[in-house]
ROTORKOL-48442 format. One record per residue: chain; residue in three letters; x, y, z of N, C-alpha, C in turn. Coordinates in nm, 3 decimals. Example, Ala and Ser with C-alpha at 12.3 -4.5 7.8 and 13.67 -1.06 7.14 Angstrom:
2
+-------+------+---------+---------+---------+---------+----------+---------+---------+---------+---------+
! kette ! rest !  n_east ! n_north !    n_up ! ca_east ! ca_north !   ca_up !  c_east ! c_north !    c_up !
+-------+------+---------+---------+---------+---------+----------+---------+---------+---------+---------+
!     A !  ala !   1.319 !  -0.569 !   0.780 !   1.230 !   -0.450 !   0.780 !   1.320 !  -0.330 !   0.780 !
!     A !  ser !   1.285 !  -0.225 !   0.708 !   1.367 !   -0.106 !   0.714 !   1.290 !   0.003 !   0.787 !
+-------+------+---------+---------+---------+---------+----------+---------+---------+---------+---------+
END
This chain:
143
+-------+------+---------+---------+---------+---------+----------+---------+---------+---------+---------+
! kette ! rest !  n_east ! n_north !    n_up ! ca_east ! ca_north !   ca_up !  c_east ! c_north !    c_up !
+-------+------+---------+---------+---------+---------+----------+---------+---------+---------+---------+
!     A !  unk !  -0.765 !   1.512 !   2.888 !  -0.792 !    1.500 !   2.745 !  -0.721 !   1.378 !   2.688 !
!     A !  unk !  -0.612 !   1.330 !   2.715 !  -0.542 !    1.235 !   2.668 !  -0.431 !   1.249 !   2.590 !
!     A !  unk !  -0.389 !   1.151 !   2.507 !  -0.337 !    1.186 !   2.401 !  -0.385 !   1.171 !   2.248 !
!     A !  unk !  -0.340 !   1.190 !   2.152 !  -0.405 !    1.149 !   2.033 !  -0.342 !   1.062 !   1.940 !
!     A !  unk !  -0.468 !   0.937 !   1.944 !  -0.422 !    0.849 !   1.939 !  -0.448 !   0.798 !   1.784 !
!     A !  unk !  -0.356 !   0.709 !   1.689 !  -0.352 !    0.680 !   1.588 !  -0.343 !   0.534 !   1.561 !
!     A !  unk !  -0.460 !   0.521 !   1.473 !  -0.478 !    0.333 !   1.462 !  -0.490 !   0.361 !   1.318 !
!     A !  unk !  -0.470 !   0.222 !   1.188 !  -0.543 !    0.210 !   1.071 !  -0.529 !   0.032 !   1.080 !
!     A !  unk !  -0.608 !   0.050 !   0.958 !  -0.676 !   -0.096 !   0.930 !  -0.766 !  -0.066 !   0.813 !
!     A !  unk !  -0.805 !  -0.241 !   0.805 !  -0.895 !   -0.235 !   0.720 !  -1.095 !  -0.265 !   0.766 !
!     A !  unk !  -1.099 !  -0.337 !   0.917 !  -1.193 !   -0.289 !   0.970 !  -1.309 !  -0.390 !   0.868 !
!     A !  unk !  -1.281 !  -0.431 !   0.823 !  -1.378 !   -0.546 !   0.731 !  -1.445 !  -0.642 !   0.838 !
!     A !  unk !  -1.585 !  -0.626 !   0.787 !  -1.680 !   -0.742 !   0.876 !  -1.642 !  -0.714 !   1.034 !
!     A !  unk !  -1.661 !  -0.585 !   1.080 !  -1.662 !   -0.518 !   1.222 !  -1.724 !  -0.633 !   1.317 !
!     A !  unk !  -1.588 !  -0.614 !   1.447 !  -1.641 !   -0.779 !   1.514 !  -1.622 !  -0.722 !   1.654 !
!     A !  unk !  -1.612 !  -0.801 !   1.768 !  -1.608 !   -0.790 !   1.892 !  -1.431 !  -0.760 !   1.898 !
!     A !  unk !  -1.352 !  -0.813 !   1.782 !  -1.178 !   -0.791 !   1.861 !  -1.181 !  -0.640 !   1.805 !
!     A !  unk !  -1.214 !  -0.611 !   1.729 !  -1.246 !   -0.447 !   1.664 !  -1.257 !  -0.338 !   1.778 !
!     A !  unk !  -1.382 !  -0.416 !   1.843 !  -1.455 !   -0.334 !   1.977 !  -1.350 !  -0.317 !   2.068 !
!     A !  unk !  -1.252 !  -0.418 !   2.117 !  -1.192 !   -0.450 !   2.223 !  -1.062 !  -0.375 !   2.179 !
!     A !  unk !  -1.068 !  -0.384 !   2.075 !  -0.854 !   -0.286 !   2.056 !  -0.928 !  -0.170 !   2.034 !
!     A !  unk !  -1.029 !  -0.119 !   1.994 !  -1.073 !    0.041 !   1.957 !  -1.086 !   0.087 !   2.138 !
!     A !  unk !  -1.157 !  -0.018 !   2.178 !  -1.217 !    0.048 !   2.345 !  -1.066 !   0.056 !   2.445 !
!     A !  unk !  -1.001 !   0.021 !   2.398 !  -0.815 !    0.021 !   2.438 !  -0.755 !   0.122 !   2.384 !
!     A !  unk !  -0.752 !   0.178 !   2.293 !  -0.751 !    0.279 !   2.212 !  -0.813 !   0.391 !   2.274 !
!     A !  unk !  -0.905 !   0.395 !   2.289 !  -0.993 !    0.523 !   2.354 !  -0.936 !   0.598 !   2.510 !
!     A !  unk !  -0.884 !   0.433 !   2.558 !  -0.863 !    0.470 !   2.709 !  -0.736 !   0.580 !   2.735 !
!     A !  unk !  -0.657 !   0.578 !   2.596 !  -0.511 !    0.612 !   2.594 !  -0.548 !   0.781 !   2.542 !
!     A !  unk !  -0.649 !   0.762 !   2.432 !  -0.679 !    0.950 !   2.445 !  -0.838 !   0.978 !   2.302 !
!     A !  unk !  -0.777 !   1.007 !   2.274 !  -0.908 !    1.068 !   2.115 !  -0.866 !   0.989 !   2.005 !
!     A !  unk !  -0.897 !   0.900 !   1.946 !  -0.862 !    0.860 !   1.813 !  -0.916 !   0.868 !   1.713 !
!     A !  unk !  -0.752 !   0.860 !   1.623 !  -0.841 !    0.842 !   1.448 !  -0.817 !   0.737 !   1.384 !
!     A !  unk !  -0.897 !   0.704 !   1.352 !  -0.865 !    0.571 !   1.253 !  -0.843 !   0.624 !   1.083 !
!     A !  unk !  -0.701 !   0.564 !   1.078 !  -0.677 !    0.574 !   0.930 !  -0.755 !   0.469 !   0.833 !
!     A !  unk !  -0.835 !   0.451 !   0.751 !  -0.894 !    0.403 !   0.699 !  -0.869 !   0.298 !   0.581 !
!     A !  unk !  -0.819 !   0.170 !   0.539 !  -0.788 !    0.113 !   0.428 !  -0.897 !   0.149 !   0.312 !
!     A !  unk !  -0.860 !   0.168 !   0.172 !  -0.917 !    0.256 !   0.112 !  -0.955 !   0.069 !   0.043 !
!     A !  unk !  -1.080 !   0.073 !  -0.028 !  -1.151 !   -0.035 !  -0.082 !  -1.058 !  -0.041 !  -0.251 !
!     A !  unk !  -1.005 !   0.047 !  -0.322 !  -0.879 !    0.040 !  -0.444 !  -0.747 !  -0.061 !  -0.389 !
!     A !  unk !  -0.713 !   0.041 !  -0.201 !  -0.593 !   -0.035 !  -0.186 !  -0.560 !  -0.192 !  -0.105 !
!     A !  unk !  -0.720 !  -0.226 !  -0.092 !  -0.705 !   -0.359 !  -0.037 !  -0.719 !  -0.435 !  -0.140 !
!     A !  unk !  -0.795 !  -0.430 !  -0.228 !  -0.781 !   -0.488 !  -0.338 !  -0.646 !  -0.511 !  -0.427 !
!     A !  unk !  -0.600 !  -0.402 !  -0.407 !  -0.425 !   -0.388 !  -0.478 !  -0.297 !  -0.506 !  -0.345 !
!     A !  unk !  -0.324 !  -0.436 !  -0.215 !  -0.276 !   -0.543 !  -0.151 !  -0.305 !  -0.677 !  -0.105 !
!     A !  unk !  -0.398 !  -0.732 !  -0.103 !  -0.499 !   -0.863 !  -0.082 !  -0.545 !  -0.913 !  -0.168 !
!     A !  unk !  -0.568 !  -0.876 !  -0.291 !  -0.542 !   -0.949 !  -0.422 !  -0.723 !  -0.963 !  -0.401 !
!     A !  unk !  -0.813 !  -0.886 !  -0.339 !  -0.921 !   -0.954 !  -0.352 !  -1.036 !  -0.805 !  -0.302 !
!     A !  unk !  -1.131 !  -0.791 !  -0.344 !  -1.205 !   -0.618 !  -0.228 !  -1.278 !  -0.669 !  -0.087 !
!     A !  unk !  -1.251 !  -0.568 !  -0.026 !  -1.318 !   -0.611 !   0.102 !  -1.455 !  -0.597 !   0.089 !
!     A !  unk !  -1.516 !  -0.724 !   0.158 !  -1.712 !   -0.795 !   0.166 !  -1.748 !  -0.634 !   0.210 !
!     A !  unk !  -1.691 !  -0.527 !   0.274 !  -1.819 !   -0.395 !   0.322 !  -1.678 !  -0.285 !   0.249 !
!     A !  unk !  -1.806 !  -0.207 !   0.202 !  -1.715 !   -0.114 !   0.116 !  -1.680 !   0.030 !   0.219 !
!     A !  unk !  -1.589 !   0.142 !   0.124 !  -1.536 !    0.214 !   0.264 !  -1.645 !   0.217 !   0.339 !
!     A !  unk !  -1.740 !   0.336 !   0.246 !  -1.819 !    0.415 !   0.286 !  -1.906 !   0.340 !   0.426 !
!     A !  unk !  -1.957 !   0.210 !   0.373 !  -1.998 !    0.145 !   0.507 !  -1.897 !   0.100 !   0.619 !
!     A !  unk !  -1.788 !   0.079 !   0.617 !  -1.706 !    0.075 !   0.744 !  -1.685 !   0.204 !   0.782 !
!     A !  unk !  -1.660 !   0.262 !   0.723 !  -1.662 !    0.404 !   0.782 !  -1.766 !   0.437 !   0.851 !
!     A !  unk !  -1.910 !   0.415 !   0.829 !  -1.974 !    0.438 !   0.883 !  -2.018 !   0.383 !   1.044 !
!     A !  unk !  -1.939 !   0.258 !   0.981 !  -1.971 !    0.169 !   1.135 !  -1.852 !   0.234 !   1.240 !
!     A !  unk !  -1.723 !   0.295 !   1.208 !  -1.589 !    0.279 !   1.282 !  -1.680 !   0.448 !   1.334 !
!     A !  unk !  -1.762 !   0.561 !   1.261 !  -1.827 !    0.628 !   1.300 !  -1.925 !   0.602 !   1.409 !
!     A !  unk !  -1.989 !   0.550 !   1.369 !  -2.057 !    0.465 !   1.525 !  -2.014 !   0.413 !   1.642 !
!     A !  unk !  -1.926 !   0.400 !   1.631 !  -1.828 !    0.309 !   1.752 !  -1.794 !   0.426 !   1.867 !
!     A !  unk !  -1.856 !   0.404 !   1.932 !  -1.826 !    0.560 !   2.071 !  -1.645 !   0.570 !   2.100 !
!     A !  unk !  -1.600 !   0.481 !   2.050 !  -1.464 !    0.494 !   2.080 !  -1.340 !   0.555 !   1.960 !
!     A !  unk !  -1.463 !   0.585 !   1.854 !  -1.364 !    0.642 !   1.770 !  -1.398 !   0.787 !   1.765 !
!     A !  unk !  -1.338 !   0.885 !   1.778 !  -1.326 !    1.037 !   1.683 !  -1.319 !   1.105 !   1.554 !
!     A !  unk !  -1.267 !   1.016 !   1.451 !  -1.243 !    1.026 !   1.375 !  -1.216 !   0.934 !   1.286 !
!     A !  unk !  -1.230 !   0.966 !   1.145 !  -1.162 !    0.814 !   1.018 !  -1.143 !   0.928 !   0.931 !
!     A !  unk !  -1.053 !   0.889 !   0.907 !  -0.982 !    0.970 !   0.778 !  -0.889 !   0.847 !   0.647 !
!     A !  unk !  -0.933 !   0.878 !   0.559 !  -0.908 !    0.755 !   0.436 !  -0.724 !   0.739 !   0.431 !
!     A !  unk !  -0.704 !   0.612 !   0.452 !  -0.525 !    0.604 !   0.425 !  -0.469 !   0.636 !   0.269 !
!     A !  unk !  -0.495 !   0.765 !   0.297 !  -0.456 !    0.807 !   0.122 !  -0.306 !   0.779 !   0.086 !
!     A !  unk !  -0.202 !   0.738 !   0.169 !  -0.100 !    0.699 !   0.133 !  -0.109 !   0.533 !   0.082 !
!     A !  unk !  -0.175 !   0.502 !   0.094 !  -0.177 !    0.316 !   0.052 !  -0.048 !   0.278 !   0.139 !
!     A !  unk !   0.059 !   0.201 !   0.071 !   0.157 !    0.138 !   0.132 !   0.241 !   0.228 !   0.238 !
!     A !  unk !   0.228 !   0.369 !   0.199 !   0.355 !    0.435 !   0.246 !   0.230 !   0.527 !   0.357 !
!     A !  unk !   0.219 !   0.490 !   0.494 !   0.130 !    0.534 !   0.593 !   0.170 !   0.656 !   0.697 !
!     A !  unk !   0.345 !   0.690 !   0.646 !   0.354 !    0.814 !   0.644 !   0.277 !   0.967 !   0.618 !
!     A !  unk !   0.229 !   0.952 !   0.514 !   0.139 !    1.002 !   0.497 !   0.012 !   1.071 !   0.564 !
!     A !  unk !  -0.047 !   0.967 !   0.566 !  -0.151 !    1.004 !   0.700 !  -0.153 !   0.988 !   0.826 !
!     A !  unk !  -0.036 !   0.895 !   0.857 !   0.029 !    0.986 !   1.005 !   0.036 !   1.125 !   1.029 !
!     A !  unk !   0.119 !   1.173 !   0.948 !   0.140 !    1.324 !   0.924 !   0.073 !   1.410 !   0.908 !
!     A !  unk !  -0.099 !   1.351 !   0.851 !  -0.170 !    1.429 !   0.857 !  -0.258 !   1.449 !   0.979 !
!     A !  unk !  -0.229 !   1.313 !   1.052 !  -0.326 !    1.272 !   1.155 !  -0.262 !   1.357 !   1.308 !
!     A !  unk !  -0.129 !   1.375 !   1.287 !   0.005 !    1.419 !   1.417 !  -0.060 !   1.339 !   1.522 !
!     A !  unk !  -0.011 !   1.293 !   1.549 !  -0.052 !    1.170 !   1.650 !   0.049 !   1.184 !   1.731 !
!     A !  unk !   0.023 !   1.189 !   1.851 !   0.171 !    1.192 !   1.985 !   0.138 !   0.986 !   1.983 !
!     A !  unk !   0.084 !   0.915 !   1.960 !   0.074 !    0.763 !   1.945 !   0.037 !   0.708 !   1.835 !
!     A !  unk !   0.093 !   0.594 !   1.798 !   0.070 !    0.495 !   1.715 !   0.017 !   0.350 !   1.785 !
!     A !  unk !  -0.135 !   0.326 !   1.800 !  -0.199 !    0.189 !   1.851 !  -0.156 !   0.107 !   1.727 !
!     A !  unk !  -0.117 !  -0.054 !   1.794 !  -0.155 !   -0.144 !   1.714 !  -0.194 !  -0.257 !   1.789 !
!     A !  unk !  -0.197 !  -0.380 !   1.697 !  -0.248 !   -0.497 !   1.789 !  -0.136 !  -0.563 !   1.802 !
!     A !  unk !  -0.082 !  -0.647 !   1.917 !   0.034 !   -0.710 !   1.964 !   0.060 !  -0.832 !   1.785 !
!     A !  unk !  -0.044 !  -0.853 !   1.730 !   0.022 !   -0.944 !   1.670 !   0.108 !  -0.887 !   1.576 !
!     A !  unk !   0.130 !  -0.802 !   1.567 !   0.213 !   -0.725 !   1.491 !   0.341 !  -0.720 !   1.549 !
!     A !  unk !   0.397 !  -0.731 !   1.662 !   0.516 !   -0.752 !   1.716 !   0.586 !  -0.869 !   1.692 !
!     A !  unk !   0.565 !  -0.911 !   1.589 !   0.635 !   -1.055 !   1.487 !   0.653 !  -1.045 !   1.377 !
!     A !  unk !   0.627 !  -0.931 !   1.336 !   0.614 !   -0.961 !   1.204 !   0.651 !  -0.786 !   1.220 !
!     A !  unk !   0.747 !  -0.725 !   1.097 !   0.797 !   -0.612 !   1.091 !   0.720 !  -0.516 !   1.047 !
!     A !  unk !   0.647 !  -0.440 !   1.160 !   0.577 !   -0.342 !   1.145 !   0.595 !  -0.192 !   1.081 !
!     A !  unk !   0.783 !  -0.157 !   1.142 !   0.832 !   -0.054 !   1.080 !   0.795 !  -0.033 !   0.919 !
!     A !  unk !   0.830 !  -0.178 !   0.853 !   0.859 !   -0.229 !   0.694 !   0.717 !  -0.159 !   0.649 !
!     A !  unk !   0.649 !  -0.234 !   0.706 !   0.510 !   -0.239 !   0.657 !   0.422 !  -0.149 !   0.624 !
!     A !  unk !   0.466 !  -0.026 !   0.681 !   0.441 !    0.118 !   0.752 !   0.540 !   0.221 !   0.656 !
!     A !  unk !   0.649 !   0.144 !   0.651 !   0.729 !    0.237 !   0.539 !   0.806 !   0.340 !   0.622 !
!     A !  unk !   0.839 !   0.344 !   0.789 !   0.919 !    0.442 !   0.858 !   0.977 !   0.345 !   0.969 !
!     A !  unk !   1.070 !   0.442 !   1.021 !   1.178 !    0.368 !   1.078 !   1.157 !   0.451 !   1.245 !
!     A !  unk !   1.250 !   0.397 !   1.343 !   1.184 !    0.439 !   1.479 !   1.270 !   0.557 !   1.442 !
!     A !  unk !   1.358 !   0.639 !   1.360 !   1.401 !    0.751 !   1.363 !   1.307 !   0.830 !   1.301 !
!     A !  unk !   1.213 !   0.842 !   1.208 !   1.098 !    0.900 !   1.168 !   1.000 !   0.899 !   1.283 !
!     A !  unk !   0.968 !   0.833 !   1.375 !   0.871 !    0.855 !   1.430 !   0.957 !   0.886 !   1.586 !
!     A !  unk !   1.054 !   0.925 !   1.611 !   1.107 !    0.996 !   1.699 !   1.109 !   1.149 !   1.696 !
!     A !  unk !   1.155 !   1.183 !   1.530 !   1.190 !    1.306 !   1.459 !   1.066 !   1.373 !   1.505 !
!     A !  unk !   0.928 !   1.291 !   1.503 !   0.778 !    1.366 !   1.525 !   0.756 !   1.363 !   1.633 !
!     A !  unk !   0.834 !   1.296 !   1.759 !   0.781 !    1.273 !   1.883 !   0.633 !   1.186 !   1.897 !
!     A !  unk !   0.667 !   1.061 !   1.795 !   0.542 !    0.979 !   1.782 !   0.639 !   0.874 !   1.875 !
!     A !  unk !   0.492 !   0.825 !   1.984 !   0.513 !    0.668 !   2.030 !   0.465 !   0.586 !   1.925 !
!     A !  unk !   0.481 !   0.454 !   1.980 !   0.412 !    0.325 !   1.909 !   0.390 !   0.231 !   1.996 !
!     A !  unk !   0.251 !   0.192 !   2.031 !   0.197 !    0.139 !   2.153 !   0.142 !  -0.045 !   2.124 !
!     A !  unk !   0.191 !  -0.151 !   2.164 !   0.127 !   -0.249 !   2.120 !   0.010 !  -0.296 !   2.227 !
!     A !  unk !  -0.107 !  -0.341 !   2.179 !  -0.231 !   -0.349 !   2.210 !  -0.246 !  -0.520 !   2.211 !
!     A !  unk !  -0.286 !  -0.600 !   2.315 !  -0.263 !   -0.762 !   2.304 !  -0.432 !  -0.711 !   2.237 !
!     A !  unk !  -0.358 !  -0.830 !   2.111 !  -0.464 !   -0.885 !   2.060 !  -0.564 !  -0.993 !   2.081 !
!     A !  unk !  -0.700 !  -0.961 !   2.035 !  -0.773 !   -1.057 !   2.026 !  -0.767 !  -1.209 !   1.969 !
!     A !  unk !  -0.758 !  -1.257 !   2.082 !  -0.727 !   -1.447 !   2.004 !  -0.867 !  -1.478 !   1.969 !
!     A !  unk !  -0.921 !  -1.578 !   1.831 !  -1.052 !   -1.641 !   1.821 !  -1.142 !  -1.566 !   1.752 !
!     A !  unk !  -1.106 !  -1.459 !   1.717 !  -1.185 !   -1.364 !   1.616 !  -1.137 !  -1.295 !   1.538 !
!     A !  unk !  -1.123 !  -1.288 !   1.382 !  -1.114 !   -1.208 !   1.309 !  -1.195 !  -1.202 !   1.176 !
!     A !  unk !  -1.199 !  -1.127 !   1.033 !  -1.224 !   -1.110 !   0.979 !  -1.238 !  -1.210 !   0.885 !
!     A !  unk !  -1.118 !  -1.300 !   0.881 !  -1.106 !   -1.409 !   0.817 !  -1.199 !  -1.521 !   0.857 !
!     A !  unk !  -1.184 !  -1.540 !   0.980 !  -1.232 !   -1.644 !   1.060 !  -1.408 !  -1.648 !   1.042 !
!     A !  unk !  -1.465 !  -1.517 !   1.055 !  -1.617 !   -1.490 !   1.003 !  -1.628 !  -1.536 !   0.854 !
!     A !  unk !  -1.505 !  -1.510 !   0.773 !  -1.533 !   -1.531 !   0.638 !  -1.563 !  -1.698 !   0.611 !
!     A !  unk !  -1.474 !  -1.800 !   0.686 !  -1.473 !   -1.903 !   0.721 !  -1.569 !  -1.946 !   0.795 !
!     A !  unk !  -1.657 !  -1.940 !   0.869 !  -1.753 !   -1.986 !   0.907 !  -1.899 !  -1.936 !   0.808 !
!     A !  unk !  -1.897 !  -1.807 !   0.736 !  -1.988 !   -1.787 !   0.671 !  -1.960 !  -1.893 !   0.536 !
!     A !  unk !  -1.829 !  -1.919 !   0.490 !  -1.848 !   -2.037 !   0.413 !  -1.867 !  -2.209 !   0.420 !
!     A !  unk !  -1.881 !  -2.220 !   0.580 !  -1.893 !   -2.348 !   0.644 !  -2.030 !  -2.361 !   0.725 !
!     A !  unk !  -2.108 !  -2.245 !   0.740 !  -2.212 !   -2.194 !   0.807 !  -2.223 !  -2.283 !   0.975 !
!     A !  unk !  -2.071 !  -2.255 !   1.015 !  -2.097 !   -2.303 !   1.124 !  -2.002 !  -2.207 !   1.236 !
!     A !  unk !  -2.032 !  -2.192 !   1.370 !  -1.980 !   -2.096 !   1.415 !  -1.925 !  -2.225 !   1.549 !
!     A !  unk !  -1.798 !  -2.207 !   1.551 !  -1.729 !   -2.223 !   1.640 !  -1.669 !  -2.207 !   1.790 !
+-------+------+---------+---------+---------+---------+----------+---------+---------+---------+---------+
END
């Protein structure tokens, strides 16, 4: 069966590095994806994401490698729906190992010991992201 595995994001403009950390994700057990809520990207990114929940949700639903999406009703503090999610893992993408993930997340490795949560880094996809589509759809040229 695996274990159960816990990812969030915001999943905007669903791409091939999406495919590749979700299908990495899968291998480790059942996942859920915590969901960036379309209020709280706007509140953190200063801007709304181009596909609204309901349609990423629908796509991260489609994706044979997900189980589940459940909305990050905590916004900043992702405690929250960890807790709701009990996850024996926490996936992320390696680029996050530079930049302070604990902070970001709002818990410390003693909170996620207290639960018997891992935290697993996932090498990320170089050459594709969300941004980068946004950038070529405003240059209409693909790289």
């Amino acid at each position: 069966m695996g274990l159960k595995v816990y990812t969030g994001g915001t999943f905007d403009l669903f791409h091939s590095g999406h495919t590749a950390f979700l299908k990495r994700c899968a291998e480790l057990g059942t996942v859920t994806v915590a969901l960036n809520t379309d209020e709280f990207i706007e509140a953190y990114k200063g801007k709304p994401p181009v596909i609204s929940y309901a349609e990423r949700e629908a796509v991260l639903l489609g994706c044979r490698w997900v189980d589940a999406v459940v909305p990050n009703v905590g916004g900043l503090d992702s405690r929250i729906s960890i807790e709701l999610a009990e996850p024996d893992l926490i996936v992320i993408g390696s680029d996050w190992a530079r930049r302070d993930y604990y902070q970001q997340m709002m818990f410390d490795q003693d909170w996620l010991d207290d639960r018997g949560i891992g935290l697993c880094y996932i090498p990320y996809t170089k050459g594709i992201s969300s941004t980068d589509i946004k950038k070529r759809m405003r240059w209409g040229k693909v790289e």
